[in-house]
Residue frames as qw, qx, qy, qz and C-alpha x, y, z in Angstrom:
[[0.289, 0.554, -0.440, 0.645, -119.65, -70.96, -57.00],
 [0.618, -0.404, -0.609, 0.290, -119.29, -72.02, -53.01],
 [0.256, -0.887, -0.083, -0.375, -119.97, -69.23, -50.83],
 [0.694, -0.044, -0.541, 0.474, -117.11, -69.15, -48.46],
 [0.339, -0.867, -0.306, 0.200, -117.51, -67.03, -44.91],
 [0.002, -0.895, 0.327, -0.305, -115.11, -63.88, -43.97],
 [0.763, -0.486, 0.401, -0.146, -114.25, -66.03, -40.86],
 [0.895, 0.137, 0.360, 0.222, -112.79, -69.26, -43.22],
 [0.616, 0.700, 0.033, 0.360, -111.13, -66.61, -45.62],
 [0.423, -0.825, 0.255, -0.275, -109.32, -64.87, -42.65],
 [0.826, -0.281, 0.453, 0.181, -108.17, -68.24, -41.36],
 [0.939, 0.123, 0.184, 0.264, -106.55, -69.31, -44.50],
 [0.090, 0.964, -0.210, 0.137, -105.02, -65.66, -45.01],
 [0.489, -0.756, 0.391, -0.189, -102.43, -67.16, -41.67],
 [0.954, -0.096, 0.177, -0.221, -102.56, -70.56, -42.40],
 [0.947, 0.245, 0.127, 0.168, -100.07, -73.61, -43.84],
 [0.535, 0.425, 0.121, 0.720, -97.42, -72.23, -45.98],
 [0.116, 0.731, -0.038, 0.671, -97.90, -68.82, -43.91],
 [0.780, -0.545, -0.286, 0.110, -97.04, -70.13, -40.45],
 [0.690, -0.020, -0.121, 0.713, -93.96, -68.32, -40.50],
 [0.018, -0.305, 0.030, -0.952, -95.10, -65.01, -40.65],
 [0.668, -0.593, -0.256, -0.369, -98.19, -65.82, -38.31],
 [0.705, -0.368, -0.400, 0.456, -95.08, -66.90, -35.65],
 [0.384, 0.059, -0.099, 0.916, -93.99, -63.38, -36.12],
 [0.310, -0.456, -0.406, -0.729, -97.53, -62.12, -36.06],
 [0.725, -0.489, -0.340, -0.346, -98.55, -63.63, -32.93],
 [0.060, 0.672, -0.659, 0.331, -96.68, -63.82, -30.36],
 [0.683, -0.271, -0.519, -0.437, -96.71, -67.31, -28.39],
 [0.420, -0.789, 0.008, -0.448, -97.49, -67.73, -25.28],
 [0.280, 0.467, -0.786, 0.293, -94.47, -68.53, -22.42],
 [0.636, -0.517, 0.361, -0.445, -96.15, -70.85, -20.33],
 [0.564, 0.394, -0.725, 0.041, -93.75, -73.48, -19.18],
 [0.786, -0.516, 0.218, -0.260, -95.35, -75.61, -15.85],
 [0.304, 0.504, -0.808, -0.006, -92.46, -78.02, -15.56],
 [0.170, 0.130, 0.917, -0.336, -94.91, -80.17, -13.54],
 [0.009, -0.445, -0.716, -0.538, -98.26, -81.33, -15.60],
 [0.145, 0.127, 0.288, -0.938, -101.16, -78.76, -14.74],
 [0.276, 0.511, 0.811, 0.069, -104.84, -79.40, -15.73],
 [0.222, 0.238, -0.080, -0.942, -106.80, -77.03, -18.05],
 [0.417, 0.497, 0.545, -0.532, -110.15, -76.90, -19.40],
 [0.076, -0.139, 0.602, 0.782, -110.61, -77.59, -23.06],
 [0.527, 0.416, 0.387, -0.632, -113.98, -76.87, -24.54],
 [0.167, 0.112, 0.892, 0.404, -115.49, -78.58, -27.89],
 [0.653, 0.343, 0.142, -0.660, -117.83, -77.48, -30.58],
 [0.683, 0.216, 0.671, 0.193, -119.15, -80.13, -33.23],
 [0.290, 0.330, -0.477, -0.761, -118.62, -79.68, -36.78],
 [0.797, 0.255, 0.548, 0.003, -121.51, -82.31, -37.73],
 [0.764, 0.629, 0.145, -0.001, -120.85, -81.35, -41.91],
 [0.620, -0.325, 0.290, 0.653, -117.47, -81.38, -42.85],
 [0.235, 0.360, 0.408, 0.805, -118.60, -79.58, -46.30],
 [0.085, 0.314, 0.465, -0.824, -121.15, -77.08, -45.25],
 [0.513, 0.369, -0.045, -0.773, -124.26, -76.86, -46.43],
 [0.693, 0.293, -0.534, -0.385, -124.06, -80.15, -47.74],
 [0.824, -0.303, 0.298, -0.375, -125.17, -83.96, -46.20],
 [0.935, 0.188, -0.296, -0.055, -122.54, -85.78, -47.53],
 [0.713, -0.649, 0.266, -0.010, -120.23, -88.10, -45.47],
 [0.826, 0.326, 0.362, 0.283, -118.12, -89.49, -48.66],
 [0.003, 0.967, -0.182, -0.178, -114.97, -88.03, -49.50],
 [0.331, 0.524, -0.781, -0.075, -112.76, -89.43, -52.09],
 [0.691, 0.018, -0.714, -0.108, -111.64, -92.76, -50.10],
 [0.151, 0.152, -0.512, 0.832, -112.68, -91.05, -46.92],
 [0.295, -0.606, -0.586, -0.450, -115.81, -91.33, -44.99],
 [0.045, -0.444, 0.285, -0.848, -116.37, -88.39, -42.35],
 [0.461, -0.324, -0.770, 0.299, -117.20, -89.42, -38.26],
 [0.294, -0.905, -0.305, -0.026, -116.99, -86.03, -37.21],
 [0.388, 0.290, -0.255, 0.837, -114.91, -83.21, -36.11],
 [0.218, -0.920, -0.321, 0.053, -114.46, -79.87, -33.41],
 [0.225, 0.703, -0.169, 0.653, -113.42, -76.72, -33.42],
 [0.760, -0.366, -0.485, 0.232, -111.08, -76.36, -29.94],
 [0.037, -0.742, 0.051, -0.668, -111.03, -73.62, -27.43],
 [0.646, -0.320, -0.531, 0.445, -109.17, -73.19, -24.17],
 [0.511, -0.830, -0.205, 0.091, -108.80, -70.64, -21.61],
 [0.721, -0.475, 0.300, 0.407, -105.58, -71.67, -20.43],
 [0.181, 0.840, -0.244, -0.449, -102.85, -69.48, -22.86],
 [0.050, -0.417, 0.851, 0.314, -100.44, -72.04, -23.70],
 [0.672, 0.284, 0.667, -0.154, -103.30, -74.28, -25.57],
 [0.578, 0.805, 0.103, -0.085, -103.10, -74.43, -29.42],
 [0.151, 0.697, -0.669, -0.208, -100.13, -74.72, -31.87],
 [0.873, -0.098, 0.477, -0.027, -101.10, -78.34, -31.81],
 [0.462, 0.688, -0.467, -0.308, -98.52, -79.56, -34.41],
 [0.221, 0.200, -0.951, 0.084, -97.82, -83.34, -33.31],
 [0.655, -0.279, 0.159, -0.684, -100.67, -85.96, -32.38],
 [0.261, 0.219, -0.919, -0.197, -100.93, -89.14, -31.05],
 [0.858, -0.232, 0.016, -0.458, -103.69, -91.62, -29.93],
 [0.308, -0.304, 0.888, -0.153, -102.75, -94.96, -27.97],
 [0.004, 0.023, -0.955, -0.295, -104.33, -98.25, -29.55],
 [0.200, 0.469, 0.788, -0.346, -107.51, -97.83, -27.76],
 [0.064, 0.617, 0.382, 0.685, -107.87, -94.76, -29.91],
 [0.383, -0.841, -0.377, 0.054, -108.96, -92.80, -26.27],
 [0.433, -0.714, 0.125, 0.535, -105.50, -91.39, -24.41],
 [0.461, 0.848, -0.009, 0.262, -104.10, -88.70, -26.60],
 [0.475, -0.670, -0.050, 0.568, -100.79, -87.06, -26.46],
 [0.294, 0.910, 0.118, 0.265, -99.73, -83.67, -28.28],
 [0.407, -0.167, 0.111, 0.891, -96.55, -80.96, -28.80],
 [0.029, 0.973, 0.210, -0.092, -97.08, -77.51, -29.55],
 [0.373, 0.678, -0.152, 0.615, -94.97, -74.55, -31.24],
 [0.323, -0.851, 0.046, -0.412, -94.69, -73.41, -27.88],
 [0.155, 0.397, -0.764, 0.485, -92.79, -76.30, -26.37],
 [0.560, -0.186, 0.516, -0.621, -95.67, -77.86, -24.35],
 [0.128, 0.069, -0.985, -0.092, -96.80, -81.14, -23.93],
 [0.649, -0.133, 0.092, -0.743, -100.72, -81.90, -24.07],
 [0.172, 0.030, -0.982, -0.075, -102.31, -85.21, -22.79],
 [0.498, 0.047, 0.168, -0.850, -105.52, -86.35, -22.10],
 [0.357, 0.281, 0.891, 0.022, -108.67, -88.66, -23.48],
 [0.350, -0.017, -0.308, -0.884, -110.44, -87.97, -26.35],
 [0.417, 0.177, 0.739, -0.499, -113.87, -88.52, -25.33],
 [0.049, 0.082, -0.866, -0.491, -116.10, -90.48, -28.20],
 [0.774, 0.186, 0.288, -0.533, -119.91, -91.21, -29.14],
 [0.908, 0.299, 0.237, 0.175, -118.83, -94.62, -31.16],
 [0.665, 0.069, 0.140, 0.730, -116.35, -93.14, -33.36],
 [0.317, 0.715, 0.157, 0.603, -117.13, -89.67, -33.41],
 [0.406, 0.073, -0.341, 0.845, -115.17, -87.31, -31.42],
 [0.390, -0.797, -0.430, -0.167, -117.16, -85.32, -28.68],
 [0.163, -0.946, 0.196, -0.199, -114.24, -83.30, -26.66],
 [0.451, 0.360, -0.682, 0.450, -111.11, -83.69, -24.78],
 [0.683, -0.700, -0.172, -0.120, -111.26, -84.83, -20.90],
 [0.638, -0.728, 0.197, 0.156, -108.94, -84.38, -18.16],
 [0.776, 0.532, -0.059, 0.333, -106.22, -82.73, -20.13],
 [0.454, -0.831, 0.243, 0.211, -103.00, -81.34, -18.52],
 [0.559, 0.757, -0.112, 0.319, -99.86, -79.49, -20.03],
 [0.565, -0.713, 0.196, 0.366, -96.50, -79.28, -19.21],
 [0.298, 0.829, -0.420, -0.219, -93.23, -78.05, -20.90],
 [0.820, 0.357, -0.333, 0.301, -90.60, -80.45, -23.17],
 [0.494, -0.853, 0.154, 0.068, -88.00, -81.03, -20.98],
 [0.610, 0.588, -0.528, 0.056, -84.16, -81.36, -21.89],
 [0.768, 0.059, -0.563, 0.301, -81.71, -83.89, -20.39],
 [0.147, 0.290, -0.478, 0.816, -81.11, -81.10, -17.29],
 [0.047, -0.655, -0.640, 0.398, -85.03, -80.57, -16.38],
 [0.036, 0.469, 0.080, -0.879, -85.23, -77.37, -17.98],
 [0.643, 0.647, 0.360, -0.195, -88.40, -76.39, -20.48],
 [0.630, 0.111, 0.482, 0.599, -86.56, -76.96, -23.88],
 [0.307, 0.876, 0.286, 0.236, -88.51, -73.81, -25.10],
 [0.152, -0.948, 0.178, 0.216, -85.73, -71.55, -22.91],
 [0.336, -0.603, 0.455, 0.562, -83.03, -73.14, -24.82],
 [0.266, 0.562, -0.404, -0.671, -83.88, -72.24, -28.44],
 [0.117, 0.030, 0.984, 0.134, -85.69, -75.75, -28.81],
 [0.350, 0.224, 0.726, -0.548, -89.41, -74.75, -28.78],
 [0.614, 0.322, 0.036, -0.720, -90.82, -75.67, -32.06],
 [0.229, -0.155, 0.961, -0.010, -91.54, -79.13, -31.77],
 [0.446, 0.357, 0.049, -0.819, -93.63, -80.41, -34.28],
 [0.799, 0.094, -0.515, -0.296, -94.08, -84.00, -34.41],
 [0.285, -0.514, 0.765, -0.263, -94.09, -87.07, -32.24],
 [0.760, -0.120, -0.357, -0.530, -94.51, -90.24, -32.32],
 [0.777, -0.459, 0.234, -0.362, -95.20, -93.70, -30.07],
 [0.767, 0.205, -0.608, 0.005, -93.00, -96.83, -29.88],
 [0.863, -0.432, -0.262, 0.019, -91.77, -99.18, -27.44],
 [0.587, 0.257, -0.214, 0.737, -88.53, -97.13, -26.51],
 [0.076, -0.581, -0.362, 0.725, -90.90, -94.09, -25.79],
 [0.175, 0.861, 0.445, -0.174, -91.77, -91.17, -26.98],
 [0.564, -0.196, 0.187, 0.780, -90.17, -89.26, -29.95],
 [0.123, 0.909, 0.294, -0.268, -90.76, -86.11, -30.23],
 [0.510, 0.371, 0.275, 0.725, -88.95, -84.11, -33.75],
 [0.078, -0.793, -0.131, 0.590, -88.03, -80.15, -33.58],
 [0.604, 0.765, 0.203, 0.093, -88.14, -78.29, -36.84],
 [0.289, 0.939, -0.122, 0.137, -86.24, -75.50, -36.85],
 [0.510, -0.647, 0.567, -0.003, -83.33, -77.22, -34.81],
 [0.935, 0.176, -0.269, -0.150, -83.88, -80.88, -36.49],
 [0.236, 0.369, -0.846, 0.303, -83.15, -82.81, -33.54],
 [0.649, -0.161, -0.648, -0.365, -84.73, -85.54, -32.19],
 [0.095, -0.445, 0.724, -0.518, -85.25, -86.10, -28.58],
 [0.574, -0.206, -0.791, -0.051, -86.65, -89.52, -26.65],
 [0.535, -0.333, 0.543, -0.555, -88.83, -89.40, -23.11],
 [0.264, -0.015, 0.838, -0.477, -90.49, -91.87, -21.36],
 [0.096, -0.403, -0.860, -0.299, -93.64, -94.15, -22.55],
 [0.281, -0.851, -0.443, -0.005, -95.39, -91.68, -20.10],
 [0.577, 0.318, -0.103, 0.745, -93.44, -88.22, -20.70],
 [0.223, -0.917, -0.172, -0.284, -95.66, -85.36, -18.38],
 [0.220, -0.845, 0.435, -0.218, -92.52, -83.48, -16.52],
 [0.950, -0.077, 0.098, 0.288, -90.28, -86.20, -17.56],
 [0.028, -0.665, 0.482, 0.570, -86.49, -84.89, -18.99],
 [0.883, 0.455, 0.112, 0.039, -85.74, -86.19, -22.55],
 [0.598, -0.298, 0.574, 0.473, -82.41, -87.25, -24.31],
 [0.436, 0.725, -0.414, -0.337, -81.36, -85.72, -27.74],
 [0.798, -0.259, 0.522, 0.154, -80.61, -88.54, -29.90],
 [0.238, -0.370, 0.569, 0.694, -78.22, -88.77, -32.87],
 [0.616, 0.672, 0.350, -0.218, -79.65, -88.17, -36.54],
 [0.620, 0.459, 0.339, 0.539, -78.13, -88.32, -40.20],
 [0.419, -0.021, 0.286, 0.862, -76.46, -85.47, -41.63],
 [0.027, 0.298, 0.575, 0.761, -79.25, -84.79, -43.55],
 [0.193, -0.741, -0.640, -0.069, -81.63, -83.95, -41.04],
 [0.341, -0.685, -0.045, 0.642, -79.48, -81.48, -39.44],
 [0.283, -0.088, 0.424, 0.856, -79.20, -80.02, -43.15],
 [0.033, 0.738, 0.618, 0.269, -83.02, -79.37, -43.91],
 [0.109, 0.444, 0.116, 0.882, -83.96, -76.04, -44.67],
 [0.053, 0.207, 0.621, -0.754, -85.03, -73.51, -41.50],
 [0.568, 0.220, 0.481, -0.631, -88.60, -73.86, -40.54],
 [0.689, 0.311, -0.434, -0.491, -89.02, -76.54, -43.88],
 [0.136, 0.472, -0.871, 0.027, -87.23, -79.07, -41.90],
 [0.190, -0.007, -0.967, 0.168, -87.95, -82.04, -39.69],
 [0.526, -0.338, 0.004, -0.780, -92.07, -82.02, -39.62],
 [0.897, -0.074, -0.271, -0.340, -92.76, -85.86, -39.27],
 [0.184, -0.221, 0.941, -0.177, -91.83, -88.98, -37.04],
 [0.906, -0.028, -0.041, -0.420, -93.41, -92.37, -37.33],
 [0.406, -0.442, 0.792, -0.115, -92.64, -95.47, -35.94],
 [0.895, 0.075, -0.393, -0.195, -92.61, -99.36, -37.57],
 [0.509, -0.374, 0.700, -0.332, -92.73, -101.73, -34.70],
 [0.801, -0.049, 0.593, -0.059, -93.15, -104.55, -36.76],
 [0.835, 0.511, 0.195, 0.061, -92.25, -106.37, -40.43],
 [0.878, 0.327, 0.163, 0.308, -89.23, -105.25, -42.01],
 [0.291, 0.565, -0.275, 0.721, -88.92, -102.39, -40.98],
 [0.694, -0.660, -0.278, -0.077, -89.68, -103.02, -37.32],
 [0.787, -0.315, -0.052, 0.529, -87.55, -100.91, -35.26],
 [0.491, 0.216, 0.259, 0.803, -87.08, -98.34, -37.34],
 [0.015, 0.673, 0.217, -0.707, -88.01, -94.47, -36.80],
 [0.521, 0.229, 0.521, 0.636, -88.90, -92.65, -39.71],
 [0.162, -0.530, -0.145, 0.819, -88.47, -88.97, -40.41],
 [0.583, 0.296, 0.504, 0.564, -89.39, -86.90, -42.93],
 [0.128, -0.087, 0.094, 0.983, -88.81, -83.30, -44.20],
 [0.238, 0.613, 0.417, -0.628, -91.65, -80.67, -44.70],
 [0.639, 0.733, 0.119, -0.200, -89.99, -79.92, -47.83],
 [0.873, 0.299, 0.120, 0.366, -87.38, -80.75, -50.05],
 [0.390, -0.109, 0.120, 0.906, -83.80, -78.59, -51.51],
 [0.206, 0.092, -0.240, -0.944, -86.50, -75.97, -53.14],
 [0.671, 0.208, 0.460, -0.544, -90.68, -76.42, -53.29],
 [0.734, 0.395, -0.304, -0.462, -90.14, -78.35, -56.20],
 [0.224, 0.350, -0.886, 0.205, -88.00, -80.95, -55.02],
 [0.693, -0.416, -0.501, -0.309, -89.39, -84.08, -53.21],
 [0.446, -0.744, 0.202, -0.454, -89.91, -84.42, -49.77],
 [0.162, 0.527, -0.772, 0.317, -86.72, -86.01, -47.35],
 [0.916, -0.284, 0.026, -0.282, -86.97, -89.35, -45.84],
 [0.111, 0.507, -0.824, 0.229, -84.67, -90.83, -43.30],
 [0.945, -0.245, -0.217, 0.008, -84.31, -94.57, -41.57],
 [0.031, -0.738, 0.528, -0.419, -83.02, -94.24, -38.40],
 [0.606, -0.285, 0.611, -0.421, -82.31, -97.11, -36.55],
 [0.900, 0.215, 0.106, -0.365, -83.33, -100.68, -37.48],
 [0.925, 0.096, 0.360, 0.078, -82.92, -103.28, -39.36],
 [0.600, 0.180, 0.254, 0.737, -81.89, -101.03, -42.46],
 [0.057, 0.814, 0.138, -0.562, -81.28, -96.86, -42.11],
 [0.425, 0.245, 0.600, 0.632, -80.84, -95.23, -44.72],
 [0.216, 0.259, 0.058, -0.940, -82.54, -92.19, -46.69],
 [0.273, 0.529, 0.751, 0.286, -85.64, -92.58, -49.34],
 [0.130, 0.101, -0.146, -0.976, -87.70, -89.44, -51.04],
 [0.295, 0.509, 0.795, -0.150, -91.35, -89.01, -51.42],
 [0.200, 0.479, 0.422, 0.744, -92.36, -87.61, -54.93],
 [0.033, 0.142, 0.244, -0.959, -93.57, -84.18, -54.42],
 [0.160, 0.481, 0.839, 0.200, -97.56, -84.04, -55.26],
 [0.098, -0.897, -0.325, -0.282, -98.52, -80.52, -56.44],
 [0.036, 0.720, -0.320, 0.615, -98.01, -78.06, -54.22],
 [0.632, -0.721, -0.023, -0.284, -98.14, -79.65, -51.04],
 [0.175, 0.554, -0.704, 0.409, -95.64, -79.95, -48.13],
 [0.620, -0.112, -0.764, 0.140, -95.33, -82.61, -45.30],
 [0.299, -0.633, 0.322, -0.637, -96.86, -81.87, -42.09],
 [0.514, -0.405, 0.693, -0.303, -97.08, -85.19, -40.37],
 [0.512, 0.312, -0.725, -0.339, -97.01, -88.97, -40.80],
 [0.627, -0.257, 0.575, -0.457, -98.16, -92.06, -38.92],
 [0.286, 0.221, -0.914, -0.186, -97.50, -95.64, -39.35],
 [0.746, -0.161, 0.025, -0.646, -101.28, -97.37, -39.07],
 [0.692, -0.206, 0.611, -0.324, -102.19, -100.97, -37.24],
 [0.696, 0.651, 0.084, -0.291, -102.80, -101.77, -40.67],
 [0.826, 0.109, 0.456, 0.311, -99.35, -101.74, -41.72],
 [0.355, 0.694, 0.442, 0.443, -99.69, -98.58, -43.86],
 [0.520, -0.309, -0.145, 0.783, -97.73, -95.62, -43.77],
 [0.349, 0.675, 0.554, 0.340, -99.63, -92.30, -43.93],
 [0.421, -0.057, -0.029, 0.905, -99.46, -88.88, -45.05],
 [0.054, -0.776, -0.487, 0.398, -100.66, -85.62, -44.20],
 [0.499, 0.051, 0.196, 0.843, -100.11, -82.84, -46.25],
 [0.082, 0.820, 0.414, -0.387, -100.73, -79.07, -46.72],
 [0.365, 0.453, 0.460, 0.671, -100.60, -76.39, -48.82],
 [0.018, 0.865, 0.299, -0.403, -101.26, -72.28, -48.37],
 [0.471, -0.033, 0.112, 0.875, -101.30, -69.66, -50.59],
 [0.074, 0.369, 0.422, -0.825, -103.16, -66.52, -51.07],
 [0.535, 0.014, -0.337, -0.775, -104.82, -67.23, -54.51],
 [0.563, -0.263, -0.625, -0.471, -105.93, -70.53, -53.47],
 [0.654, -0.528, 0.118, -0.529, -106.00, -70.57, -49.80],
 [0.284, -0.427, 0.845, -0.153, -105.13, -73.49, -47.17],
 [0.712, 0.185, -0.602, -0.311, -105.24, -76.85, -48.82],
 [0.488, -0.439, 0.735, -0.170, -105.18, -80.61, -47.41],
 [0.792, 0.269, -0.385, -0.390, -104.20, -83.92, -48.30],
 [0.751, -0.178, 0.636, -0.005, -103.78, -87.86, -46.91],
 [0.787, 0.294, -0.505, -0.199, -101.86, -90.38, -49.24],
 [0.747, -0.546, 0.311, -0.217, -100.76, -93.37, -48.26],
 [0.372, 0.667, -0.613, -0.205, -97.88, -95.43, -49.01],
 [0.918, -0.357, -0.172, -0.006, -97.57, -99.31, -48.58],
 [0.452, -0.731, 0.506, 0.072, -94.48, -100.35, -46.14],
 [0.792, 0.344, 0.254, 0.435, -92.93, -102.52, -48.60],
 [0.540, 0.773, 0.128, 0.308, -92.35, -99.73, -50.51],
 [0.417, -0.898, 0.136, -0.036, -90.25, -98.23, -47.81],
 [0.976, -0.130, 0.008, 0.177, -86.55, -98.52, -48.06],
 [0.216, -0.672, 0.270, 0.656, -83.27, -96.97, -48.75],
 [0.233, -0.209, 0.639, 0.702, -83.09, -95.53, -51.80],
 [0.222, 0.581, 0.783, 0.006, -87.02, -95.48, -52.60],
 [0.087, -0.065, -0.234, -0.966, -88.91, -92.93, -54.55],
 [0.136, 0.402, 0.881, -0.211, -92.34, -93.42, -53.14],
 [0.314, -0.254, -0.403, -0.821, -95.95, -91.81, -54.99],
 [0.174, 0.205, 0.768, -0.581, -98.06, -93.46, -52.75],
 [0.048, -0.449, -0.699, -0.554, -102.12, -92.96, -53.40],
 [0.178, -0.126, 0.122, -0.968, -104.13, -89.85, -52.82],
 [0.024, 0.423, 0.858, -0.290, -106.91, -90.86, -50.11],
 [0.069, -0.953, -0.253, -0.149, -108.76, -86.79, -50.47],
 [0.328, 0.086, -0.088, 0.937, -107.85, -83.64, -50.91],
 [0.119, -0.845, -0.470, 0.226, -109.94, -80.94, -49.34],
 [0.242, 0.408, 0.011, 0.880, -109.49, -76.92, -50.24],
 [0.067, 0.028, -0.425, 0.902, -110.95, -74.24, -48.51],
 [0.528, -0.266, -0.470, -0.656, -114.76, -75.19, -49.45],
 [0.741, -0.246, -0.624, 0.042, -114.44, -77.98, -46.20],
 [0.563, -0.809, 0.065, -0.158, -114.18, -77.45, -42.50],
 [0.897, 0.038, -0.174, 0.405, -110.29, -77.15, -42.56],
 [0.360, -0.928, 0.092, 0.014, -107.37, -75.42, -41.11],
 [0.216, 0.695, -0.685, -0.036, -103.94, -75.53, -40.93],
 [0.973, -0.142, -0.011, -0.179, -103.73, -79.50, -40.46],
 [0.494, 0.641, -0.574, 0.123, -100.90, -80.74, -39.59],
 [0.252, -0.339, 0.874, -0.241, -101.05, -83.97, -36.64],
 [0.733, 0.115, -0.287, -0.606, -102.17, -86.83, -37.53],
 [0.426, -0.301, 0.686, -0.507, -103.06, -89.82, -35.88],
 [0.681, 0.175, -0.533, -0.471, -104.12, -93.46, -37.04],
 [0.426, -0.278, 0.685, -0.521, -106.10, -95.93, -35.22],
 [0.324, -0.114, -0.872, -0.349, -108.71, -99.08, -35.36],
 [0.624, -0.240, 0.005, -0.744, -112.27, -99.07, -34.67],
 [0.546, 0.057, 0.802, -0.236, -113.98, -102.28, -32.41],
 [0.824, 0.431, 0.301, -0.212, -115.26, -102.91, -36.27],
 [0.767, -0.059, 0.476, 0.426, -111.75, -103.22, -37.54],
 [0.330, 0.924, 0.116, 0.155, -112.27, -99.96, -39.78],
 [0.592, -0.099, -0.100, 0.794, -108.83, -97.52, -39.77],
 [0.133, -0.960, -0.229, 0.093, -109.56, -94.20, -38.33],
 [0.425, 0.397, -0.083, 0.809, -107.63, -91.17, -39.35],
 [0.324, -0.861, -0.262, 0.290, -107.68, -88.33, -36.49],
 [0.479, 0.376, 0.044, 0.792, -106.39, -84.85, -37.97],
 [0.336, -0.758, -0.441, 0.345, -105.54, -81.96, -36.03],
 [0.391, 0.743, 0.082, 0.537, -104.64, -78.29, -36.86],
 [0.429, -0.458, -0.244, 0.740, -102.36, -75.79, -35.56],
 [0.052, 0.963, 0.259, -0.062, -103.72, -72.05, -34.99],
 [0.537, 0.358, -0.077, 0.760, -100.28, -70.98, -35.04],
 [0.178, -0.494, -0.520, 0.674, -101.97, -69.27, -31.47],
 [0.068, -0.174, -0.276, -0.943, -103.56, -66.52, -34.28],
 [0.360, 0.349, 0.434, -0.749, -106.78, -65.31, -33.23],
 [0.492, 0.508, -0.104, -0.700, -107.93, -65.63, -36.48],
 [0.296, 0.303, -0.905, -0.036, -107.22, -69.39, -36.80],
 [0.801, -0.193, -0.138, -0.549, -108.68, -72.59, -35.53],
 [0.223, -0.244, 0.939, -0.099, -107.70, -75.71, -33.28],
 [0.817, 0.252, -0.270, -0.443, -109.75, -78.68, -35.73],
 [0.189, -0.167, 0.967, 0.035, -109.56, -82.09, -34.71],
 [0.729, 0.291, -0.251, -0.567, -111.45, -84.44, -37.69],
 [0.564, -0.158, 0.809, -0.057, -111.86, -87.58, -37.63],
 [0.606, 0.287, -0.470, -0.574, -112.36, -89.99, -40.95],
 [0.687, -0.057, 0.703, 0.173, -112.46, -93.75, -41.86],
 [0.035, -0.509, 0.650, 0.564, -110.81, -95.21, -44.28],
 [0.802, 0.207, 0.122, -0.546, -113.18, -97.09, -46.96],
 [0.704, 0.060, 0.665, 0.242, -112.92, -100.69, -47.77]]
């Protein structure tokens, strides 16, 4: 039997699946700079993802490192959208709050050592004004392409576009299917990913947290492109969609989570090939690792997918505290094994 701390049980008490009642629990915090602002983010290492135990092998995962993140500055944390630029260095983040985070993740080879010169400002709508004051402020995915920056709001599901470089930019609400504006409140629009190239090149792609009911798979729109359309990703277990990221590779992956109170906060990565993408797909993908509450995890839910100078594919996952004291900001890094 794995010994789990007080501390780790606590966390998962809040976590995943209980993010709704941790938004009502916590209150979060109003800081909207409408011009970027620097803060101070601090970094501990996790060297063992498992504790207590020297192994780096995990499923089809092999572990670089990770830290547990801690700011000052109030409006830090709720990370719920991540992205890395090609180099794999300049980051950019959303927050439940409505805030934009950017920065460099600073690196020893591939493992993650801290954030540098990071600075936050608020989502802006099409006027200048911090989307959080009009009933926009839980944004909780974004991702990169050559348009800009799209950045998905749950509990609204609506989609808005900045600038390649968005700090105290305005953004533009842009049209979406039916169906996104029908997903269920706070289940709705978690994911964005972009395909900039092959068949679907051009094409956004969205996808629900969770289906009509937790048994149901999980919504998937094409917006844009070549062909839009809708598609479904089988449901696997218990888990729900928290983000999604279309890799250098070619390969469209998923993040997923899971909370409840007998078994605690779960994670899992599958991936799916793009082929398989299309209207009208039913996709299963394959299950990279699943991790329970034995591993250095949290609510996980950005995720981020890159290439090493040895041609390896790095996963970067981050978690949102849901601002709970009793929660963690976790950013983990893997590679994917040949």
């Amino acid at each position: 039997m794995r010994l789990v701390s007080r501390r780790t049980a606590l966390t998962s008490l809040v976590a995943a699946g209980g993010a709704l009642a941790a938004h009502r629990a916590f209150a979060k915090p109003r800081e909207f700079p409408l011009d970027p602002v620097r803060i101070e983010v601090e970094a501990r290492d996790i060297t063992h993802f498992q504790p207590m135990a020297e192994a780096i092998r995990f499923g089809k995962l092999e572990f670089r490192g990770g830290l547990v993140l801690t700011s000052s500055y109030p409006g830090f944390g709720g990370i719920s959208g991540f992205a890395l630029q090609r180099d794999g260095r300049r980051f950019l983040a959303v927050t439940d709050a409505g805030l934009l985070l950017d920065g460099e993740l600073a690196t020893d080879g591939d493992r993650p050592t801290g954030l540098a010169n990071v600075r936050a400002c608020a989502l802006k709508d099409d006027r200048g004004r911090p989307l959080a004051l009009q009933g926009r402020e839980d944004a909780e995915s974004l991702t990169l392409s050559p348009r800009g920056v799209f950045v998905g709001l749950e509990t609204i599901n609506e989609i808005w576009l900045y600038p390649a470089d968005p700090m105290g930019q305005i953004g533009m609400r842009i049209d979406v299917p039916p169906g996104v504006k029908a997903l269920r409140f706070n289940l709705g629009l978690e994911s964005l990913a972009y395909a900039a190239e092959g068949p679907l090149g051009g094409t956004l792609i969205a996808i629900g947290e969770e289906g009509a009911s937790k048994s149901a798979d999980l919504p998937g729109f094409l917006i844009g492109g070549p062909t839009p359309g809708t598609f479904t990703i089988a449901k696997s277990g218990p888990f729900n969609g928290t983000d999604a990221c279309v890799g250098p590779d070619g390969v469209l992956y998923l993040l997923e989570r899971h909370f409840s109170f007998s078994t605690g906060v779960l994670m899992q990565v599958r991936r799916f090939s793009m082929s398989d993408v299309k209207p009208g797909a039913r996709l299963s993908g394959e299950i990279l690792f699943t991790a329970d509450m034995a591993y250095e995890i949290d609510n996980m839910e950005g995720l981020a997918v890159t290439r090493n100078a040895a041609g390896e594919i790095l996963l970067t996952l981050i978690s949102d505290d849901n601002f709970s004291p009793l929660q963690r900001n976790v950013l983990l890094r893997f590679a994917v094994a040949a």
